[in-house]
C-alpha positions in Angstrom: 7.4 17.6 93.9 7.9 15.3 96.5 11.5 14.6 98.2 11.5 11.1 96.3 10.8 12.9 93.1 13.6 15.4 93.8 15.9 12.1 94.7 14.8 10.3 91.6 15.7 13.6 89.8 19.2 14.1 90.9 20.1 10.2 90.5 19.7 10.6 86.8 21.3 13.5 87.1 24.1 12.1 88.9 24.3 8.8 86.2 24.7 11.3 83.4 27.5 13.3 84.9 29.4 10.3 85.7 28.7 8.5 82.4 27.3 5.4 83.4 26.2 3.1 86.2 23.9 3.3 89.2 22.7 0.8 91.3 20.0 -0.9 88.9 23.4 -1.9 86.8 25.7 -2.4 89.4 28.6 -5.5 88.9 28.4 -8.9 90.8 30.0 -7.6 94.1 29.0 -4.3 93.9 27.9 -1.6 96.6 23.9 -1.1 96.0 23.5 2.8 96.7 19.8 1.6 97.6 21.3 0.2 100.5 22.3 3.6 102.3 20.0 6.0 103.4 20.0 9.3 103.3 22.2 11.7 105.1 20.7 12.9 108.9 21.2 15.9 110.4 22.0 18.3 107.3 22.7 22.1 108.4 23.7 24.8 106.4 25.4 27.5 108.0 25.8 31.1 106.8 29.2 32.6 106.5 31.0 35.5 104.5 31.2 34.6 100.8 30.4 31.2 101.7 27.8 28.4 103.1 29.4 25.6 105.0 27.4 22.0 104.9 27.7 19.7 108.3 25.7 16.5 108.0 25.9 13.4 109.6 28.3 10.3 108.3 26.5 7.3 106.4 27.9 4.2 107.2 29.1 2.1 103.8 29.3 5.5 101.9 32.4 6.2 100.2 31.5 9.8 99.1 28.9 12.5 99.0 27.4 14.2 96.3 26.5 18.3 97.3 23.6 19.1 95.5 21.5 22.9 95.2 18.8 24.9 94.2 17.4 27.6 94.5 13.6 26.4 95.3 12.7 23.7 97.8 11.5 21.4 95.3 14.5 22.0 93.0 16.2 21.6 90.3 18.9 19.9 91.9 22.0 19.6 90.7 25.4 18.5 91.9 27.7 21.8 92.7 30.0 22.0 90.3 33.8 23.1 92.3 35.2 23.1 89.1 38.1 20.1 89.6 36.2 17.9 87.1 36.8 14.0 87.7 34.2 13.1 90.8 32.6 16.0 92.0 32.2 14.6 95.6 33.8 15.1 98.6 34.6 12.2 101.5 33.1 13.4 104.2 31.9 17.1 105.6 32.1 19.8 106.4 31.9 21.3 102.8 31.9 25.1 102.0 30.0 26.3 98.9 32.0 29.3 97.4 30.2 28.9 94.5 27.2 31.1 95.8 26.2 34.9 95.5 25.6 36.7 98.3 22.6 37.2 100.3 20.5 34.7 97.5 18.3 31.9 99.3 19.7 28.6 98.4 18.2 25.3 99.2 21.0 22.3 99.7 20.5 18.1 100.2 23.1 15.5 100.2 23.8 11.7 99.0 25.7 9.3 99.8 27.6 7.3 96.7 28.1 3.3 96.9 30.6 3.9 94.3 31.1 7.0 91.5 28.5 5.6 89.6 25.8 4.2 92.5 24.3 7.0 94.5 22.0 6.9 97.1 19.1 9.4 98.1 18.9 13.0 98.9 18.3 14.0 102.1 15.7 16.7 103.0 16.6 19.8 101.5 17.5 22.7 103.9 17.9 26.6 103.0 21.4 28.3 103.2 22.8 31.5 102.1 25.8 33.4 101.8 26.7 36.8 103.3 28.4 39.9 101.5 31.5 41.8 102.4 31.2 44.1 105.3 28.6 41.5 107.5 29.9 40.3 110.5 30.3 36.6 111.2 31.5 34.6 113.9 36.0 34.8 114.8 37.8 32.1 113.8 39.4 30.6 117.0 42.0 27.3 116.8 42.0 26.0 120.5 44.9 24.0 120.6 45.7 21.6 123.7 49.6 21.5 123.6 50.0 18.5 126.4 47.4 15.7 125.2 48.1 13.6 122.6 45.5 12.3 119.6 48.5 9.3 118.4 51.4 9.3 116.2 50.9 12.4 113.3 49.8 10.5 110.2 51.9 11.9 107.2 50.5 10.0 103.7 52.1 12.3 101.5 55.8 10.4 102.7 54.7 7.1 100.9 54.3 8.2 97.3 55.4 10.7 95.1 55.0 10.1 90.3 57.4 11.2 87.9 57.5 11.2 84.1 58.3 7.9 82.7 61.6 7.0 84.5 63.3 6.5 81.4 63.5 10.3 81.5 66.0 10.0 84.5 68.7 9.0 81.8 68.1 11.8 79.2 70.9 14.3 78.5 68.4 16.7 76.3 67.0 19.9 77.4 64.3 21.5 77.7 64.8 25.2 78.7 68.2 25.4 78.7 68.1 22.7 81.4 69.5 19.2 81.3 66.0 16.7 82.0 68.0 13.9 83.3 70.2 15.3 86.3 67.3 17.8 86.9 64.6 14.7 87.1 67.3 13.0 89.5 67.8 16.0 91.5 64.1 16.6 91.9 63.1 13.1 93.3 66.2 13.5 95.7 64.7 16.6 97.1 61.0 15.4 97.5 63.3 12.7 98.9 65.5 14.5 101.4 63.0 17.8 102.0 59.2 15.7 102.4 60.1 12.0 103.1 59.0 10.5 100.5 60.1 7.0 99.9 58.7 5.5 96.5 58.3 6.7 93.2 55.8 5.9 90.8 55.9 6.0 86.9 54.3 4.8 83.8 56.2 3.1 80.7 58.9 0.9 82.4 57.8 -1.6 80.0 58.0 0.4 76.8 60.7 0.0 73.7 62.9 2.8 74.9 64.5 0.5 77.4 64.2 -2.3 74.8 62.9 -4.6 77.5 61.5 -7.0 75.2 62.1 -8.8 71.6 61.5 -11.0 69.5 64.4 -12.9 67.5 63.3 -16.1 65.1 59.8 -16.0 66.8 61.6 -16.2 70.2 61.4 -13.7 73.1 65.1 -12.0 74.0 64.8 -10.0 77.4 67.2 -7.2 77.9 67.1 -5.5 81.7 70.2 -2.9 81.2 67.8 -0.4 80.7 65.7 -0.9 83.4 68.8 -1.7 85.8 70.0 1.6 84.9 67.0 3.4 85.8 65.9 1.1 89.0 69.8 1.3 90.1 69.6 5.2 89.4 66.1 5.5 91.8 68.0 3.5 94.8 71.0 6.2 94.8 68.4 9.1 95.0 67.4 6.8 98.5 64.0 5.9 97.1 62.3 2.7 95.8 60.0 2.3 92.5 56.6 0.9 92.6 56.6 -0.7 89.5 54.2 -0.1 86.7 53.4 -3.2 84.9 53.3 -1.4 81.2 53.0 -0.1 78.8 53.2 -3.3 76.0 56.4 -3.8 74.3 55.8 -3.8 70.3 56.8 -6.9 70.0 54.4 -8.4 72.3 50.9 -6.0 71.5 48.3 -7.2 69.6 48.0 -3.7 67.7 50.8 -1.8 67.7 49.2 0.8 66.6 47.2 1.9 69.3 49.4 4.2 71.7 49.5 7.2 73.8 51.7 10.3 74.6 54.3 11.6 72.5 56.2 8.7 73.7 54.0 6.1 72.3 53.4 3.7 74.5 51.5 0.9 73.6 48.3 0.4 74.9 47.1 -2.8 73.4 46.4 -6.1 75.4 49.6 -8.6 74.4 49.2 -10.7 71.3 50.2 -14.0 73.5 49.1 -14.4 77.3 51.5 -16.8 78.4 54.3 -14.6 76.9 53.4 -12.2 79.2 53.0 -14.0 82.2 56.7 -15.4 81.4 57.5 -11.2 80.8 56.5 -10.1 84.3 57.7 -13.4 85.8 61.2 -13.0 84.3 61.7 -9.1 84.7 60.3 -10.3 88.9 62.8 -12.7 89.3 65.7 -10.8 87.8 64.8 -7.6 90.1 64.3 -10.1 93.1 68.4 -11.5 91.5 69.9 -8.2 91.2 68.7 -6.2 94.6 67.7 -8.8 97.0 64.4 -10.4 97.9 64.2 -8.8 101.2 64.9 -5.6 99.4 62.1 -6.0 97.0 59.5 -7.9 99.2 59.9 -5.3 102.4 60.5 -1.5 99.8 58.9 -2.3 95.9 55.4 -3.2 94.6 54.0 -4.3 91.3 51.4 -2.4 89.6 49.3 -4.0 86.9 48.6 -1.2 84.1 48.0 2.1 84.7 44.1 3.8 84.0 42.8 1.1 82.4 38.9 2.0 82.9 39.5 4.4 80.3 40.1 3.8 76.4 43.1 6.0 75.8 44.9 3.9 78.1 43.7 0.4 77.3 42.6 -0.7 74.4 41.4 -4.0 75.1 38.1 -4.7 76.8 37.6 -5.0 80.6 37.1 -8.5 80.6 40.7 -8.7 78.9 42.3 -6.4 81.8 41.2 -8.2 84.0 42.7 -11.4 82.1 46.4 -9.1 82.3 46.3 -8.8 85.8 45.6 -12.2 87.0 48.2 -13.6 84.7 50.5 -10.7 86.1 49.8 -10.9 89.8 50.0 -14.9 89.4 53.6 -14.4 87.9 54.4 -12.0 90.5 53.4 -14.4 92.9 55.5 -17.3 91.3 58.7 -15.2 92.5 57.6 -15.1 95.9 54.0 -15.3 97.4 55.2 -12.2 100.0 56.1 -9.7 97.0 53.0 -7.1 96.8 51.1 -6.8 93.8 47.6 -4.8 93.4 45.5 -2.4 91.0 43.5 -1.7 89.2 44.7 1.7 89.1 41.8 3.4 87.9 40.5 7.0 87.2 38.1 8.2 89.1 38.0 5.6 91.5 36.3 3.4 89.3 36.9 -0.6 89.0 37.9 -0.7 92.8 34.8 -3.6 93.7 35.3 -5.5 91.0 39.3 -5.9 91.5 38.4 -7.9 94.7 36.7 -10.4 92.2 39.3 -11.2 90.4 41.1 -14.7 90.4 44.1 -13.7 91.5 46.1 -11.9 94.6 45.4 -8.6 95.5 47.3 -7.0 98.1 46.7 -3.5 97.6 43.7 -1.4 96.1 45.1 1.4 93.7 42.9 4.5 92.1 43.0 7.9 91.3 41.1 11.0 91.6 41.7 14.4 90.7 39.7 17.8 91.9 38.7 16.7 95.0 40.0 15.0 98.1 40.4 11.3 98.6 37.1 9.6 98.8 36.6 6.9 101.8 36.6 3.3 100.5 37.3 1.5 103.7 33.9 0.2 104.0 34.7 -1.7 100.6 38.0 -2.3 100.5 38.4 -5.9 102.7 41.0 -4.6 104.7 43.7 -3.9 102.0 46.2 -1.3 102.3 44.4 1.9 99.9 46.9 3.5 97.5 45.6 6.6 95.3 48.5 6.0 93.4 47.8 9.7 91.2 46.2 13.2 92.9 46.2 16.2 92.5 44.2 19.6 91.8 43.2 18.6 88.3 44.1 16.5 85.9 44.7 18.6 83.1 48.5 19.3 82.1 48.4 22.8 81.5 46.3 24.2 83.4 47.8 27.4 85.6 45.9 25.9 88.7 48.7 23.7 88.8 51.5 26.5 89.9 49.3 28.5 92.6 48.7 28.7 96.1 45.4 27.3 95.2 46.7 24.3 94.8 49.0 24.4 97.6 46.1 24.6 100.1 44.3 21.3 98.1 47.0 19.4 98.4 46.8 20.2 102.3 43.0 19.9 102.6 43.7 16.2 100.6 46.6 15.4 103.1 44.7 16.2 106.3 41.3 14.3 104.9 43.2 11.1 104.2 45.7 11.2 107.7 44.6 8.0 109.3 42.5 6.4 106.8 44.5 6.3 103.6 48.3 4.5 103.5 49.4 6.5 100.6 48.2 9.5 98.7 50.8 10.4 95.5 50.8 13.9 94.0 51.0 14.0 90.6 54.0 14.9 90.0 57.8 15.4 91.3 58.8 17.5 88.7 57.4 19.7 85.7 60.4 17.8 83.4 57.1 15.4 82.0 56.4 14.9 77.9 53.2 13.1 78.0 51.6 15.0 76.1 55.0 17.2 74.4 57.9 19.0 76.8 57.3 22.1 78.4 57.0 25.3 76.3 57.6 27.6 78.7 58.7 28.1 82.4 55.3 28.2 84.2 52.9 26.3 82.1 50.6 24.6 84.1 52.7 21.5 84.7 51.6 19.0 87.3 55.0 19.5 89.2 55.7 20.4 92.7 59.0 21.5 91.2 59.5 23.8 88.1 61.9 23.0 85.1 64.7 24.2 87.1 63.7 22.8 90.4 62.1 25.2 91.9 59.8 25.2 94.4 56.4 26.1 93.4 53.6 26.6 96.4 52.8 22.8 96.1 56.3 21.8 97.5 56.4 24.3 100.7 52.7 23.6 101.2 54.2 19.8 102.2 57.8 21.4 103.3 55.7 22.6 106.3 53.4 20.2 107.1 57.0 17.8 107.1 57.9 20.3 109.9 54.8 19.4 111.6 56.2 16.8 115.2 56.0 13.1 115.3 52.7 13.5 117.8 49.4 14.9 117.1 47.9 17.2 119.7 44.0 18.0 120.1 42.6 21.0 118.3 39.1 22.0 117.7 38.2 25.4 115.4 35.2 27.2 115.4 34.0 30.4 113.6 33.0 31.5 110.0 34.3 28.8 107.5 35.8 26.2 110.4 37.1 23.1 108.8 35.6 24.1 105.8 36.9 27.3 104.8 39.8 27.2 106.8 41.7 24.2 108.2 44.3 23.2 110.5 46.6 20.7 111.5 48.8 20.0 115.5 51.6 18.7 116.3 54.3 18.8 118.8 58.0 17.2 118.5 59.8 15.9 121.0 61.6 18.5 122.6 57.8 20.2 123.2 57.6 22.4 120.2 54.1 22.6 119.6 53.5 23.8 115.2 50.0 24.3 114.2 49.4 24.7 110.4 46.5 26.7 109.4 45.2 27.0 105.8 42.3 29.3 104.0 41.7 27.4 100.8 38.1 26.4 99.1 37.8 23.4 95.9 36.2 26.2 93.8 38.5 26.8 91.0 36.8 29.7 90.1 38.5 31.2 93.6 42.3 30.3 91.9 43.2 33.6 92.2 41.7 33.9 95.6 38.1 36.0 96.8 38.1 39.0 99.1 35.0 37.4 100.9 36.9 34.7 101.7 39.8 36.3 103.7 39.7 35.6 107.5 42.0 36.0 110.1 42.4 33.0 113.0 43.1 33.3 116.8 45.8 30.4 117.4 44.9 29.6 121.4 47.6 27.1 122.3 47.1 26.1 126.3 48.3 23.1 128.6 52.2 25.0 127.6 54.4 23.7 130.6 57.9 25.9 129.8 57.3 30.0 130.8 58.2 31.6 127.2 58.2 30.0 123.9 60.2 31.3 120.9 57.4 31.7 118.1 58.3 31.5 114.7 56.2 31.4 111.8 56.2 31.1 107.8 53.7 31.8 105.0 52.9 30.5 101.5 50.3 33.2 100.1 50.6 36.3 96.9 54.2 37.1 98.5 55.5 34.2 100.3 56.9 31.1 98.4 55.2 31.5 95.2 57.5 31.5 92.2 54.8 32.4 89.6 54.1 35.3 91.3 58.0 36.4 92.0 58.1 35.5 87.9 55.6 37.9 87.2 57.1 40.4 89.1 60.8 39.9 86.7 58.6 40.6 83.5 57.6 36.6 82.6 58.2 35.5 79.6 58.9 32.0 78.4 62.2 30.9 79.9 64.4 33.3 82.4 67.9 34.1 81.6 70.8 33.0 83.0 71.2 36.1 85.4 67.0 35.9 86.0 67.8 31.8 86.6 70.4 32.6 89.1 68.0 35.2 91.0 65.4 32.7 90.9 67.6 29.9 92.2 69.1 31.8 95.7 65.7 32.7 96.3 64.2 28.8 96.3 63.9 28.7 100.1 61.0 29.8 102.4 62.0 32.0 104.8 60.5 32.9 108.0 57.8 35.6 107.3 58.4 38.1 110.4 61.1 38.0 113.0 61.0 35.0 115.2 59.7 36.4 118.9 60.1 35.4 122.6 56.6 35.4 124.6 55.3 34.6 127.8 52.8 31.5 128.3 50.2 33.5 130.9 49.4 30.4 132.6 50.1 27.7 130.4 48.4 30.0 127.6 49.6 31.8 124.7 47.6 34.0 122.1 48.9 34.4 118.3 46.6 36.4 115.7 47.3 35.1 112.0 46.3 36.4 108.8 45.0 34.3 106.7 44.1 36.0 103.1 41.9 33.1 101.0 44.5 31.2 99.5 46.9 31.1 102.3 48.6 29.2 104.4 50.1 29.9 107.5 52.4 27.7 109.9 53.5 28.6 113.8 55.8 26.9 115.5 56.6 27.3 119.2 59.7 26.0 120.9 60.2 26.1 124.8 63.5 28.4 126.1 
């Protein structure tokens, strides 16, 4: 089998995993994978429980797609990390923990135009994977405390979702606990505790704030409700990005096409100019109520959320397409400088075609789930990027969602996107969320980085200390078994010269949730260029025993909900304490040496402050 055989081979392959496409059937406008060539300079290297990937960047790729074997002229096939969505990653390294040990693997990568448009395999090149006990390379992080590599990019700060915001106003409860003031209290911590400055949700549109009537065959608009909501969001100190849906039942050409236990209506209206005059009049009365300035400088309109897929939108794509140009055109009849954008798409898909449409775009919107951000600034005409949904998977439910798993994706995700991407939103604020029926039990698998009850789950200190992280990034290069695949970091020092490095052991294999003895490392953290004599060092940990609620449940017996007394335990222990007593050491000129465990998941964080 020749290498274009193997390519042809693993482009079908590709096509049928991501449903349709390919570069034969590409839209007008549309990336052609055969444009790129294949990826140079692929090496696989050999490390403990894993194989790490290095290949060379293809210019106009916006992914890669990992494929092995285990003979040189294949089977290929994509590896399979287990995050479903796109299995590709935006850029290498990449570490393979799906392997066994000491079996011959043979490894070749593509590039991808767009999810559905990849290019060719490169030359295939063996790897394997060593057992416990073998000895590989020390992981070393040599960090160079007086340069500077710019401001410290933080695109977590942008964004954060919620459950429809509607939810902000409920008095109900859902384990004892009151959704409304818990929902407020949660966005006011991301808020206050990680930055963030916008929230974005789904439904503002829909009957529950009874946005939208018809009396005698005329339309009656009614914005209490959504003042209420939008006036509640600017008191927690955060703006909305607005949502344009779902459709109001008055408006829908069916009715009876809906999703979540809320129903919203997913139907293209019934009358186009009724809602072009919709989003114009809700526009202008936002722009009436808070201020243009406020609304052109802080909000942004949203048109639709998901609508590549059929259990959001029922209409076709031409007709979504048709919604937004009438929406961002009504948007734009407000005022030309208020943002609107889209398509908000799963799995990055749509994001060409939206720079066809007929209408402004200011902003490209998309979502992914499983994997990190993929790298769409070669197609993206200079608009702002906004993956407007992320996170670990996208399936409510799933336990992934509460571990330190998922604590060291969402930094792997944050540190890949740092200077390419303006905003990257985890899905979601809070586990108080009824898409798809309220929470049944305490830890269930919600997409929160907060718990019914607000607290903390690995997700939330996993961004509580890379917020501690200073204002300017500082040069750092790792090396070893696993380095910047395996195990990643991220520099910083504040202004009065504390210098924090963040170190995490983490790998996209959900099979390794619950974490992989191979996979445990330890790093040497060399910090040099230090100009005071002694440094306090402090440090903190997110692991099995360290800011990990489920686990601290577990250890009080589970169960569904806790009881008052086990609520009040739980709720003086919501902080992350330092992990060892802060010490006082000598920089040896300008040098200090720090040893940190780092079990696979972990996460580790080191601060050092001049006295």
């Amino acid at each position: 089998m020749t290498v274009g055989d193997i390519a042809t081979q693993a482009r079908a392959q590709w096509v049928a995993l991501m449903g349709s496409g390919g570069a034969q059937d590409r839209a007008p406008g549309e990336p052609d994978a055969a444009d790129l060539p294949a990826p140079a300079g692929l090496v696989a290297l050999t490390g403990r429980g894993q194989v790490t990937l290095h290949w060379e960047p293809v210019e106009g790729a916006i992914g890669y797609a990992v494929h092995r074997a285990t003979s040189p002229t294949g089977p290929f096939a994509v590896v399979d990390h287990g995050g479903g969505d796109v299995l590709a990653v935006p850029h290498g390294p990449y570490a393979d923990t799906t392997v066994e040990p000491e079996r011959e693997y043979w490894y070749a990568v593509a590039p991808l135009a767009t999810v559905t448009a990849m290019g060719p395999l490169c030359t295939p090149v063996p790897g394997a994977a060593v057992g416990p006990g073998s000895s590989v390379a020390p992981l070393l992080l040599s960090v160079s405390a007086g340069d500077s590599a710019g401001a410290l990019d933080r695109p977590w700060r942008f964004m954060v979702g919620s459950e429809h915001l509607s939810h902000l106003l409920s008095t109900e409860r859902t384990g004892g606990r009151e959704i409304g003031s818990e929902l407020r209290e949660a966005l006011a911590r991301t808020h206050s505790a990680l930055g963030v400055r916008t929230v974005r949700a789904h439904g503002i549109l829909c009957d529950d704030l009874g946005v939208y009537r018809l009396v005698s065959g005329a339309p009656v608009y009614d914005w209490s409700g959504i003042d209420q909501v939008y006036d509640t969001v600017l008191s927690l100190g955060m703006r909305p990005i607005v949502e344009l849906g779902f459709m109001p039942r008055d408006l829908a050409s069916d009715p009876s096409r809906t999703v979540f236990t809320y129903a919203g209506i997913i139907s293209p209206p019934k009358d186009w100019d009724a809602w072009g005059d919709l989003v114009r009049a809700l526009v202008s009365h936002l722009v009436s109520r808070y201020g243009l300035a406020e609304v052109r400088d802080n909000w942004a309109f949203e048109v639709w959320n998901e609508p590549n897929l059929s259990v959001f939108w029922s209409g076709t794509p031409a007709e979504y397409w048709r919604l937004y140009e009438v929406a961002a055109r009504a948007v734009k009849d407000v005022d030309p400088a208020l943002r609107v954008g889209g398509p908000a798409t799963a799995a990055v898909g749509w994001v060409s075609e939206q720079l066809d449409v007929d209408a402004p775009v200011d902003f490209l919107s998309t979502h992914i789930y499983g994997s990190p951000p993929l790298d769409l600034r070669g197609i993206d005409a200079d608009r702002p990027l906004w993956w407007t949904e992320w996170g670990v998977t996208a399936t409510h439910g799933n336990e992934v969602n509460d571990t330190v798993f998922a604590a060291t994706f969402l930094l792997r995700g944050m540190r890949s996107a740092a200077g390419r991407i303006e905003s990257l939103a985890p899905w979601v604020a809070s586990d108080h969320f009824e898409e798809l029926g309220r929470p049944p039990r305490f830890l269930h698998g919600g997409f929160g980085l907060l718990t019914v009850g607000n607290l903390a789950k690995p997700k939330f200190w996993a961004l509580w200390l890379a917020q501690k992280l200073g204002d300017t990034a500082v040069p750092a290069s790792l090396s070893g078994d696993g380095a910047d695949s395996l195990v990643e970091s991220w520099t910083a020092r504040s202004a009065d010269g504390t210098i924090g490095a963040l170190v995490w052991n983490g790998s996209l294999d959900h099979a390794k949730r619950d974490g992989s003895a191979d996979l445990d490392r330890s790093v040497t953290i060399r910090v040099d260029g230090l100009p005071a004599e002694r440094y306090e060092v402090r440090r903190w940990r997110v692991d099995a025993t360290h800011g990990n609620v489920a686990a601290r449940w577990r250890s009080m017996g589970g169960g569904d909900w806790p009881t008052e007394a086990q609520w009040a335990t739980l709720q003086a222990e919501d902080h992350l304490p330092e992990s060892e007593p802060a010490t006082t050491v000598e920089a040896t000129g300008g040098v200090i040496e720090i040893s940190v465990d780092l079990p696979n998941p972990s996460i580790a964080y080191v601060e050092l402050t001049p006295r």
